[in-house]
DRENLUMZA-623930 format. One record per residue (C-alpha): x, y, z. Coordinates in steps of 0.2 Angstrom, whole numbers, plus 5000, padded with zeros to 4 digits. Layout:
// DRENLUMZA-623930
XYZ;...
This chain:
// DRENLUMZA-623930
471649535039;473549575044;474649675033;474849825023;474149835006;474949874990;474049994978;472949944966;473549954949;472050064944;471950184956;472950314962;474550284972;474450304990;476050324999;476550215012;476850305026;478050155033;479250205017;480950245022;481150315005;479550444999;480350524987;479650464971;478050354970;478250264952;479850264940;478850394926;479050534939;480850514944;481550524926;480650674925;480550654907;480450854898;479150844882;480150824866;479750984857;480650964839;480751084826;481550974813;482951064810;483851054828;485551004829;485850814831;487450764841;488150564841;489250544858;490450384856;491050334874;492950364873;493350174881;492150094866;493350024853;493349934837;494349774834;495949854829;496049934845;496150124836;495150254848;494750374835;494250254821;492650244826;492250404826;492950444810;492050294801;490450344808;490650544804;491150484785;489450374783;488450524791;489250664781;489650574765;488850394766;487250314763;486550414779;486950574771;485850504756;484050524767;484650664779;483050784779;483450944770;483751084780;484450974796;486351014800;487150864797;487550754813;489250804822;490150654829;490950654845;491950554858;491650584876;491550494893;489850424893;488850354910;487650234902;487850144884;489150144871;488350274859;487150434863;486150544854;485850744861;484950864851;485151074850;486851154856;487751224868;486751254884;485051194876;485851034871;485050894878;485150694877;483750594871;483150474882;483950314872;485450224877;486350094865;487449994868;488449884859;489049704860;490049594850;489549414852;491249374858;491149504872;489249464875;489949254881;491649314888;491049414902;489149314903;489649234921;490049394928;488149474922;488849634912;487849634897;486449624911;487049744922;487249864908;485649824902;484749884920;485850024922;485150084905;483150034908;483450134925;483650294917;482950294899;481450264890;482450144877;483950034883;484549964867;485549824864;486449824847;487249634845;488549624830;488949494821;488149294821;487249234835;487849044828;489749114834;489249124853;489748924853;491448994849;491949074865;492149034882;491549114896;492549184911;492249084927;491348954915;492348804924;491348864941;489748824933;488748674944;487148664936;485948794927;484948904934;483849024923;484049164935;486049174933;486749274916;487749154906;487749144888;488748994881;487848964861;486449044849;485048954860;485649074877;485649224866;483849194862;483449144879;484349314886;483349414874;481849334879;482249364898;482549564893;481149574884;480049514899;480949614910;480549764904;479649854893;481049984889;482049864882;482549844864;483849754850;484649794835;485449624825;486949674813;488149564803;489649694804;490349864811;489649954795;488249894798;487949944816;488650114813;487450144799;486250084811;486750224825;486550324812;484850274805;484250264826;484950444828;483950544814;482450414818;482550464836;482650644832;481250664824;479850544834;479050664847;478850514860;480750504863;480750624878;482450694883;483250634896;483450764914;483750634924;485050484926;485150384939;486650284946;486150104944;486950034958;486550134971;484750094966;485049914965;486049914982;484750014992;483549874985;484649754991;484949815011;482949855012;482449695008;483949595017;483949725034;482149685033;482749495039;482349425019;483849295019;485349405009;485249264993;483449314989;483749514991;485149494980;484149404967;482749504967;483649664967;484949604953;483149554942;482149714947;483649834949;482749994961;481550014973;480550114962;480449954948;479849844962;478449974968;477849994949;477949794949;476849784964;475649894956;475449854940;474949674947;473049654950;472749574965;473649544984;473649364982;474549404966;475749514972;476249404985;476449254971;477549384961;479449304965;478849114965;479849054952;481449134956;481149074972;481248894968;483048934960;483949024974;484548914988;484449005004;485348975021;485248785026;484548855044;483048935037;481748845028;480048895018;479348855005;479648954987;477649034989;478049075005;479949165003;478849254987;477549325001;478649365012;479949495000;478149564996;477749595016;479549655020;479549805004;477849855013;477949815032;476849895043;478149925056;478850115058;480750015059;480649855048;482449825053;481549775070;480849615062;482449565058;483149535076;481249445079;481649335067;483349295074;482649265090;481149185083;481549065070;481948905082;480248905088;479348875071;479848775057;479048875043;480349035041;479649105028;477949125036;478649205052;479449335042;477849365033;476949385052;478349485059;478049615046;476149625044;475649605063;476149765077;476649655090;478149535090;477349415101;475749405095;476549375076;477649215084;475749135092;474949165076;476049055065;476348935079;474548915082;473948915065;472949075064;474249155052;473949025037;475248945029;475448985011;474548865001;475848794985;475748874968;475448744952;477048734941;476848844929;476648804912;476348904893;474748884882;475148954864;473749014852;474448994834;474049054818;473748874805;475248944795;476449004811;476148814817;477248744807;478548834818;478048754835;478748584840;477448494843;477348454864;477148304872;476748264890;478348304896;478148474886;478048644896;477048704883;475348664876;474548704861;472748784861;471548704850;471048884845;471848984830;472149144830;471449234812;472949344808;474349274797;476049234807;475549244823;475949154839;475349224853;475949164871;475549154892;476149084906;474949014920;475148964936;473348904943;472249034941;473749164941;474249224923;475549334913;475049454901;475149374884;476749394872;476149414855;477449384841;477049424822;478149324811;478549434796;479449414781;481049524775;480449494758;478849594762;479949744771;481049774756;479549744744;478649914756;480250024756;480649984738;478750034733;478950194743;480750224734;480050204717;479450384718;481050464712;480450634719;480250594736;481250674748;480750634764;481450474767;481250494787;479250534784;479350414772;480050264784;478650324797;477650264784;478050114781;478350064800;476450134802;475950024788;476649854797;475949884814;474249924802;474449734795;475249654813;473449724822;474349694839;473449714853;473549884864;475249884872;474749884889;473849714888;475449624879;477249614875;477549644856;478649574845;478749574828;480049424821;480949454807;481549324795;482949344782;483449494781;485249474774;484549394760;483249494757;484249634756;485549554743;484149484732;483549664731;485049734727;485349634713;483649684703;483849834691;483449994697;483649964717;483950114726;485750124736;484750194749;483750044753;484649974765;484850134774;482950164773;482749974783;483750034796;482550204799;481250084796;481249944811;482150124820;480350184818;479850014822;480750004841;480650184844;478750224839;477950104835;478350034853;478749854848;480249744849;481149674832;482049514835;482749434817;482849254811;484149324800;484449134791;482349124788;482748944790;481348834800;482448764810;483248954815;481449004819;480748854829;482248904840;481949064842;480049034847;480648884859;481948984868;480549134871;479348994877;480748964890;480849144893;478949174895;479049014907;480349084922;480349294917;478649314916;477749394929;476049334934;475049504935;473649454930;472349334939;470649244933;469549264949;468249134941;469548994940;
């Protein structure tokens, strides 16, 4: 059997010795993450980025609104006794819109959690040009937790128009824009498969989202898992150096570029490669974005083909894979399958011999990939959420139910090739508000932040998600708003409530380890949407690690 092999998922690493870069082996031991030692007590710092604005275009506004609701506001009303209160504070910031550092002066440190924050108008203007995406892999490059915070109501992106939107020929899932609600979704949903780091706050207004900095802020602080952050990378350096590997390595330059605009580093794509379980899996990996990218009109190969072939050219056998490149030119006349030649040129020593064995047969063709579809497993009472498929459908419905309340649970398959599963809870507002008031009741507690720890702890309890590993997790949350201004009007409500929701899915995201996505209307119709467009999401993001030897 030609070609080298990436490492297996369960064992250790082994460096390939045809690497042109051997500096790191996974993405964990380049951030470098220090351990979080907290004390409880340390100084918390909130750092605006001195270019982030709000709408009236005032540079110190910001800063002063958000200082007020930390120091005097409903933050202040939960801050543990004996912290310093937060200092506030505009500087020039690298990644994100807002960061949070603990200690002082040469012990000051940032915590490994970059937020930044969008307005819907700003998310569709600048959609063609792939910001909010750029930003977003800039962020997952160099922190434990790239946070999104997405103000005001998804149903507004219908409102605005896109830069360059007029250039727009025809769809393609692996291009950025974001045009109404049902895009939103369907970007989150790309994010969310992308990677693991990736998180979103929902807000209705900028009080609202600086409470919530706030509220992520003290949450951060005092969870032990949020590591600080030694190490920041400059995103596109990585996704460049990504770029030339693959396209010096003779992979046609619209494929490298798509691959290293969705992967982002050399380091992801290596992690990728090695959290997926087999080599005919591995090689399967890019067949979906495949089919979307249209490559030179002089080359030709099939979508399975180009996939294996971006897998041979990352781990070539050859001391100099640029060398394969200038085969390939000389080659490519004599074969009609380029894609395959490419995949020879890198996985067999000699030149020659790689050119007879695709012209003779002896390296086999790729076979094609079933289109992929969905199976969902539903709960009986999340079904009523699901548009019913038909034969046209992507999607199918499992005649199995799963037992836990509110859950749909869904994976992608390819033949025997399949994703892991994205399991979604679908959870009420109502049911929040009714755990934080319970825990408010006790007018003697004062440790709102241990007592929001609580409460997150007690939902993943009831959500009995599988181990993070084996599934993406995501906890939908319908009606909030209105939840929140029922409660309020019932006697006796705490002013602290809506504060202690913030700390709570805070917990949630930064914790817990799940992702919050909110149906903020709790209409059916709001949340058949959001379920459909991660259907789509889970149909062309996902990647097929997995494979089911038996089938």
């Amino acid at each position: 059997v030609w070609g080298a092999r990436a490492p297996p998922a369960s064992t250790k690493a082994v460096v390939n010795p045809y690497r042109r870069d051997r500096a790191c082996d996974s993405q964990s031991e380049r951030r470098a993450m220090a351990p979080n030692d907290r004390t409880g007590n340390m100084q918390l710092s909130i750092h605006i980025d001195d270019r982030e604005r709000n709408r009236n275009h005032t540079p110190r506004e910001l800063r002063t609104k958000l200082t007020d609701l930390v120091n005097t506001g409903l933050v202040k009303a939960v801050w543990p006794t004996g912290m310093p209160r937060a200092v506030v504070e505009e500087h020039s910031l690298s990644h994100g819109d807002f960061a949070f550092f603990l200690g002082e002066g040469e012990a000051k440190q940032r915590l490994s959690v970059a937020l930044e924050r969008k307005r819907i108008g700003d998310l569709v203007q600048r959609s063609v040009k792939g910001d909010h995406w750029k930003q977003f892999c800039k962020m997952r490059d160099s922190f434990d937790y790239a946070i999104f915070l997405v103000e005001y109501d998804t149903r507004q992106a219908s409102r605005f128009r896109s830069e360059g939107e007029q250039g727009l020929d025809s769809w393609n899932p692996f291009e950025t824009y974001v045009n109404d609600e049902s895009s939103v979704f369907l970007y989150f949903g790309r994010s969310l498969m992308s990677h693991r780091s990736w998180r979103v706050i929902q807000t209705a207004s900028e009080q609202a989202s600086l409470r919530a900095v706030g509220a992520l802020g003290l949450m951060a602080s005092h969870v032990p898992k949020v590591k600080h952050a030694n190490t920041i990378t400059s995103r596109r350096d990585e996704q460049l150096k990504l770029q030339y590997r693959l396209s010096d390595a003779g992979t046609p330059w619209q494929l490298a570029r798509a691959v290293a605009r969705e992967v982002g580093s050399e380091a992801r794509l290596e992690e990728l490669y090695r959290q997926t379980v087999t080599e005919e899996a591995r090689m399967n990996l890019f067949c979906q974005m495949a089919r979307f990218i249209t490559v030179d009109e002089d080359v030709e190969g099939s979508p399975e083909g180009w996939s294996a072939a971006i897998y041979h050219a990352f781990f070539s056998i050859l001391s100099d894979p640029t060398e394969a490149r200038s085969a390939f030119s000389e080659y490519k006349e004599s074969v009609s399958d380029h894609s395959q030649l490419l995949c020879a040129l890198h996985s067999i020593p000699s030149h020659q011999s790689a050119l007879e064995a695709v012209s003779t047969g002896v390296f086999a063709k790729r076979p094609n990939l079933p289109i992929r579809s969905v199976v969902l497993h539903a709960s009986k009472d999340a079904k009523t959420f699901i548009e019913t498929p038909t034969e046209k459908s992507f999607w199918s419905i499992s005649d199995s139910t799963e037992q836990t309340v509110g859950t749909v649970r869904m994976q992608t398959f390819a033949g025997r090739f399949r994703s892991l599963p994205l399991v979604i809870r679908v959870f009420s507002a109502s049911d929040l508000i009714a755990r934080v008031t319970d825990m408010l009741s006790d007018r003697n507690v004062t440790d709102f932040v241990g007592g929001a720890r609580n409460v997150a702890s007690g939902i993943m309890e009831e959500c009995t998600f599988p181990r993070r590993k084996h599934a993406y997790r995501l906890i939908l949350l319908r009606g909030l708003p209105a939840a929140l201004t029922a409660a309020a009007k019932k006697p006796g409500c705490r002013p602290e409530l809506s504060v202690m929701v913030d700390l709570v899915l805070s917990n949630l995201m930064l914790e817990q380890n799940v992702v919050v996505i909110q149906a903020v209307r709790k209409q059916e119709a709001e949340t058949k949407l959001i379920l459909r467009q991660l259907l789509l999401a889970s149909l062309h993001y996902a990647y097929l690690t997995e494979e089911d030897v038996q089938k």
